[in-house]
C-alpha positions in Angstrom: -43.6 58.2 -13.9 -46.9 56.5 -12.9 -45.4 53.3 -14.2 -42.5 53.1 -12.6 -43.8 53.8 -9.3 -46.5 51.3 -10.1 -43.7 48.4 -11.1 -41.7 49.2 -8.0 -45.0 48.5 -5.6 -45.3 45.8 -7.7 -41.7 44.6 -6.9 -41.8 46.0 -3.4 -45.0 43.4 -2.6 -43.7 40.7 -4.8 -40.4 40.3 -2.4 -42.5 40.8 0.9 -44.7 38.0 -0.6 -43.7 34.4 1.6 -45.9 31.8 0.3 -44.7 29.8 -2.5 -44.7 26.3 -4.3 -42.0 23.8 -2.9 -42.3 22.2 -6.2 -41.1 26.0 -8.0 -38.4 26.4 -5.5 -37.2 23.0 -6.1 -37.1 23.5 -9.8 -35.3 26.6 -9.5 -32.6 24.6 -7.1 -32.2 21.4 -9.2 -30.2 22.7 -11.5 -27.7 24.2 -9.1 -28.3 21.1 -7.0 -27.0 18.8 -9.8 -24.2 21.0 -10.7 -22.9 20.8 -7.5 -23.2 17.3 -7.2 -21.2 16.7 -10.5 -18.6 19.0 -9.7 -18.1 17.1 -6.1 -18.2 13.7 -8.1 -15.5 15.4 -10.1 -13.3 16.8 -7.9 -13.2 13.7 -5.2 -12.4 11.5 -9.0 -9.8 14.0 -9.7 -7.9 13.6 -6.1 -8.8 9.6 -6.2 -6.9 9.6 -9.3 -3.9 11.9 -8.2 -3.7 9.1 -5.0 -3.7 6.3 -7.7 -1.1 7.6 -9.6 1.9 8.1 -6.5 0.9 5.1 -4.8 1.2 3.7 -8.2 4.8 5.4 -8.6 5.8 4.2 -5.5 4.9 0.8 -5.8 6.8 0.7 -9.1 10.0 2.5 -7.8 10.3 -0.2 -4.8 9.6 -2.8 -7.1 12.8 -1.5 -9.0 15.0 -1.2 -5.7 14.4 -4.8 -5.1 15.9 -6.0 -7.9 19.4 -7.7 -8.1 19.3 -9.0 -11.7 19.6 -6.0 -14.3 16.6 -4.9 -16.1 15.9 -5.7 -19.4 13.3 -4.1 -22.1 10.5 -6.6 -21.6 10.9 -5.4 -17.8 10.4 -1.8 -18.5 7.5 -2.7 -20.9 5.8 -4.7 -17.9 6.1 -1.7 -15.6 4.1 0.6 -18.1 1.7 -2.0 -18.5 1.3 -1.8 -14.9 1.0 1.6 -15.0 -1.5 2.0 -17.0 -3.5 -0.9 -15.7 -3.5 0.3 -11.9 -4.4 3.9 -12.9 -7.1 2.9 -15.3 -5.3 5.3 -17.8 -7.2 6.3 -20.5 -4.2 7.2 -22.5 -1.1 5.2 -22.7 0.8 6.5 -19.6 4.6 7.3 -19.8 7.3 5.8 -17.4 11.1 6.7 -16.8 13.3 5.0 -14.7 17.1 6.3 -14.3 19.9 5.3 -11.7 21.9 8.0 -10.8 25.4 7.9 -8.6 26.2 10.7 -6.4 30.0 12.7 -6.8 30.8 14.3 -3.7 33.7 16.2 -5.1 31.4 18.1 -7.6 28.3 18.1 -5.4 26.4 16.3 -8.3 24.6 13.1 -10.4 25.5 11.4 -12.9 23.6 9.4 -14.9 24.2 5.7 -15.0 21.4 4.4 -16.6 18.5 6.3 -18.4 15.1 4.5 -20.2 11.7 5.6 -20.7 8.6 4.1 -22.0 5.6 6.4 -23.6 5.8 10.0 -24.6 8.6 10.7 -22.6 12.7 10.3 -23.4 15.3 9.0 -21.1 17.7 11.9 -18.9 20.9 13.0 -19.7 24.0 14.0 -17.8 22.8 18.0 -18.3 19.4 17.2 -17.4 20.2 16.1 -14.1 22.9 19.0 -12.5 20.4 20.6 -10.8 18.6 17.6 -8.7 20.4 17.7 -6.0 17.6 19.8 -4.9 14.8 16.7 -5.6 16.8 13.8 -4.3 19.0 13.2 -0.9 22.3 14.0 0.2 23.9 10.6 -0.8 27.5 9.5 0.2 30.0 9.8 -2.6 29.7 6.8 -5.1 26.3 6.2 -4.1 23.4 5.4 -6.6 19.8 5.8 -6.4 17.3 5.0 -8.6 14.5 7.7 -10.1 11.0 6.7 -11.4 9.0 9.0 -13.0 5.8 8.2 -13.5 3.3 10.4 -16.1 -0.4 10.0 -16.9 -3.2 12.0 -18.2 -6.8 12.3 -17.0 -10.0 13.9 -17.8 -12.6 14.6 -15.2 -15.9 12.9 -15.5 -17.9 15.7 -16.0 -17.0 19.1 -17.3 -17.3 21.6 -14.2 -14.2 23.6 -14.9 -11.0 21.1 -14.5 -9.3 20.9 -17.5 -7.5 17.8 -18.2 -4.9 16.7 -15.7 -1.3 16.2 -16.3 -0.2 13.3 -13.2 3.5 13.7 -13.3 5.1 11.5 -10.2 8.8 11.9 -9.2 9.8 9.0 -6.7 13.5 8.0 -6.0 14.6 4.8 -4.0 18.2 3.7 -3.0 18.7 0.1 -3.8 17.5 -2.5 -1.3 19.7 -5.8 -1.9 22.3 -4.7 -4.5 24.7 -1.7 -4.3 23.1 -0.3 -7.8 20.1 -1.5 -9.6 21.6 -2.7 -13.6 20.0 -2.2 -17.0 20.5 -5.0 -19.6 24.6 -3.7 -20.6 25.3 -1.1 -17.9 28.0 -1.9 -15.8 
């Protein structure tokens, strides 16, 4: 009993003490200092890169709504090398690029053209019934062109953010040409 009592005066005068070392506070903070100044560093990278990645995807899809000669496979090729060189990707980066045309009747797309680059494959007919919730009402007949964009990045440090899936979903109606062609596609 004599102890404890003893140990909690102890305590008791230890917490009531206020002088100190500046040089033991700081090394106590440093730590916690640093780590807060990686995980800001992190998280400002990791929204720098998000930025990256849709202005990326949107220079790319209006790129593709300026065309007026079809698209080819070297094209396509380009545009992920472009990907990946504007978003500093440290793995190879995935593109998709699909027209679709608009039925009024069935309140639907079709796809007219599909193609993908990367770890991704291109969209089918099924794939596409329910995105009349992602892209505009379009008048019937109308096409529009998708470009999908995908990228992976890892945060400098490790401050809890987990790798980062960038997945970008941009559509464009065609500037100069009633629909944008693909190499065969009519």
């Amino acid at each position: 009993m004599w102890n404890s009592l003893a140990a909690r005066l102890k305590i008791r005068d230890f917490r009531r003490q206020e002088d100190g070392s500046a040089s033991i506070e700081a090394l106590i903070m440093a730590p916690a200092m640093f780590w807060v100044f990686m995980a800001m560093f992190s998280f400002f990278h990791t929204y720098q890169e998000y930025s990256v990645n849709q202005k990326t995807a949107y220079t790319i899809s209006d790129m593709i709504s300026r065309e007026t000669l079809p698209l080819d496979s070297d094209y396509l090729d380009g545009l992920q090398d472009i990907l990946g060189y504007l978003t500093h990707s440290t793995d190879e980066p995935a593109i998709r690029v699909t027209s679709l045309q608009y039925n009024e009747t069935e309140k639907r797309f079709y796809v007219h053209w599909s193609r993908a680059r990367g770890f991704v494959s291109p969209v089918l007919d099924e794939d596409v019934v329910n995105w009349t919730s992602r892209v505009p009402v379009l008048s019937d007949g109308e096409y529009i062109v998708i470009t999908e964009t995908f990228s992976r990045f890892d945060p400098p440090f490790k401050v809890g953010l987990l790798r980062q899936d960038i997945d970008n979903f941009v559509f464009t109606r065609p500037r100069y040409a009633p629909r944008v062609l693909y190499d065969g596609s009519v």
